[in-house]
C-alpha positions in Angstrom: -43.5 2.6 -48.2 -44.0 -0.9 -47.6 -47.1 -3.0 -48.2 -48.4 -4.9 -44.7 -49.2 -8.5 -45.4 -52.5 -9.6 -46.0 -52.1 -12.0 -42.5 -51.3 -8.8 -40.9 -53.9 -6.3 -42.0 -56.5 -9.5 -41.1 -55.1 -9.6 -37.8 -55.5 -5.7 -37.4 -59.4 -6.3 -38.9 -59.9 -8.9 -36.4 -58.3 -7.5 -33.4 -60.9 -6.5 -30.3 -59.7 -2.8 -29.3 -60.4 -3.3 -25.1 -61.3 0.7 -23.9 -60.6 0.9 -20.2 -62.1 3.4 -17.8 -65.3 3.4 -15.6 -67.2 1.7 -17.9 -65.0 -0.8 -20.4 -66.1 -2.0 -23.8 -64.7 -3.1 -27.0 -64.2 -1.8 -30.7 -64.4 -3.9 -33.6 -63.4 -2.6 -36.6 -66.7 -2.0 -39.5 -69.2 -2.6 -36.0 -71.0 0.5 -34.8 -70.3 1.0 -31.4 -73.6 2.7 -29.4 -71.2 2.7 -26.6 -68.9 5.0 -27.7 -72.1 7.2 -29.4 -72.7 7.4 -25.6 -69.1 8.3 -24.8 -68.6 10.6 -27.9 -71.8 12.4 -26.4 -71.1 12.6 -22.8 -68.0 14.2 -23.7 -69.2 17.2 -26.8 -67.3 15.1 -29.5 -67.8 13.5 -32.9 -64.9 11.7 -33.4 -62.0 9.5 -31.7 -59.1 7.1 -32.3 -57.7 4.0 -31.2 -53.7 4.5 -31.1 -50.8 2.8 -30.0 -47.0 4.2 -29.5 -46.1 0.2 -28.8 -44.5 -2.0 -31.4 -43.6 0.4 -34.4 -44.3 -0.9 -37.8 -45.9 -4.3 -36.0 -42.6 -5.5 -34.9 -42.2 -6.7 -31.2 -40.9 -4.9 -28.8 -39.7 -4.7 -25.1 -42.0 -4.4 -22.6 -39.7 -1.6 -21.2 -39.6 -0.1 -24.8 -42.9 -0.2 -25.7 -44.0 1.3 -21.8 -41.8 4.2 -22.6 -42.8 5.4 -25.9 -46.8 5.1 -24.2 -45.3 7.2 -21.6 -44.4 9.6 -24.4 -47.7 9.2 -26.5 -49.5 9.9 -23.2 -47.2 13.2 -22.5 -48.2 14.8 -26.5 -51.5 13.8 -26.2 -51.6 16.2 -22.6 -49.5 18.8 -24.0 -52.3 18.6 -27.0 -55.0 19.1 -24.6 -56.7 16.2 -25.5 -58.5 13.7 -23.6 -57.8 9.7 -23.5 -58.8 6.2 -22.1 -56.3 3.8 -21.5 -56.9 0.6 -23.3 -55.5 -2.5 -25.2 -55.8 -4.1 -29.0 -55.7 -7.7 -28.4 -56.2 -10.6 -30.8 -58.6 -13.1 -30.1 -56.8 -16.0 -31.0 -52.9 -15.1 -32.5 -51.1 -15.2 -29.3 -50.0 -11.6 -30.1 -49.5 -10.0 -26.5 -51.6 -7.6 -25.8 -50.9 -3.7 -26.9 -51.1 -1.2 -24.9 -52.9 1.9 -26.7 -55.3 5.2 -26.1 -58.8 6.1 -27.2 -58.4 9.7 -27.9 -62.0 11.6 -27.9 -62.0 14.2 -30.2 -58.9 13.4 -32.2 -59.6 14.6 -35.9 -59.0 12.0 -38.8 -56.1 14.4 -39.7 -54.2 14.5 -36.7 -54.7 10.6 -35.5 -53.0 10.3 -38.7 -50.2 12.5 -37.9 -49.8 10.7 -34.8 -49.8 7.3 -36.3 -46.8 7.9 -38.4 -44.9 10.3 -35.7 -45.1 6.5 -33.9 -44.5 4.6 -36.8 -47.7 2.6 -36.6 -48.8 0.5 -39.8 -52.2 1.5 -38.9 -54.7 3.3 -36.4 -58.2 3.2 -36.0 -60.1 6.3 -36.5 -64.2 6.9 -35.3 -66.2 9.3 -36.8 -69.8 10.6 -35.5 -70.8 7.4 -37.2 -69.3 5.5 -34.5 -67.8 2.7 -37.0 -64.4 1.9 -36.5 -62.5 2.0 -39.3 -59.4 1.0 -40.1 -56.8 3.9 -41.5 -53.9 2.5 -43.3 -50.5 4.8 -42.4 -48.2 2.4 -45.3 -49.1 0.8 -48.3 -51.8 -1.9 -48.3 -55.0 -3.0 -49.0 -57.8 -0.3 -48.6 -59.4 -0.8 -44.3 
């Protein structure tokens, strides 16, 4: 494994993770979110993830790429049964384009990591009952 560059893992901390759906808000990573307490609970589950097939290992891709492999994210996480929001990370102020990723409600720590690496992300964020975004760290780095 490699380690991610400092400039990168503070770009991940800083990113706004954008939930779609009926009723949109953001994740910040180490923020409590009583938005997604309310989601968690409308839905019977104490955990999620914020995960991306785009841009494996933080290196930019095609548009066309990075639409297909969401396409296939979005096909495992159906034949898992699980249920998702479309959403977005985007930076505030880097000029990174916007990446197209999933909240996954009731993803387990465990398998959001599985996940992660299947797509060869750097990192995911995971939710516990806590609600706190936290940053998980799939390659070598700095602890999230």
């Amino acid at each position: 494994m490699t380690a991610i560059p400092a400039e990168l893992l503070a770009a991940y901390r800083e990113t706004e993770y954008r939930v779609g759906g009926d009723a949109p808000f953001i994740l910040r990573i180490n923020q409590a979110s009583p938005l997604l307490r309310q989601l968690h609970s409308r839905h019977g589950v104490t955990s999620s993830a914020f995960i991306t097939a785009a841009n494996p290992r933080s290196q930019p891709c095609t548009l066309a790429f990075n639409t297909e492999r969401q396409q296939q994210l979005a096909a495992e996480l159906r034949r898992l049964h699980l249920l998702f929001i479309e959403g977005e990370g985007t930076h505030p102020s880097n000029g990174w384009p916007p990446e197209p990723s999933f909240l996954v409600l009731g993803l387990t720590r465990a398998t959001a990591e599985r996940l992660g690496h299947r797509w060869a992300q750097n990192a995911i964020v995971v939710c516990a009952e806590d609600t706190i975004p936290q940053l998980l760290l799939l390659t070598c780095g700095q602890p999230g």
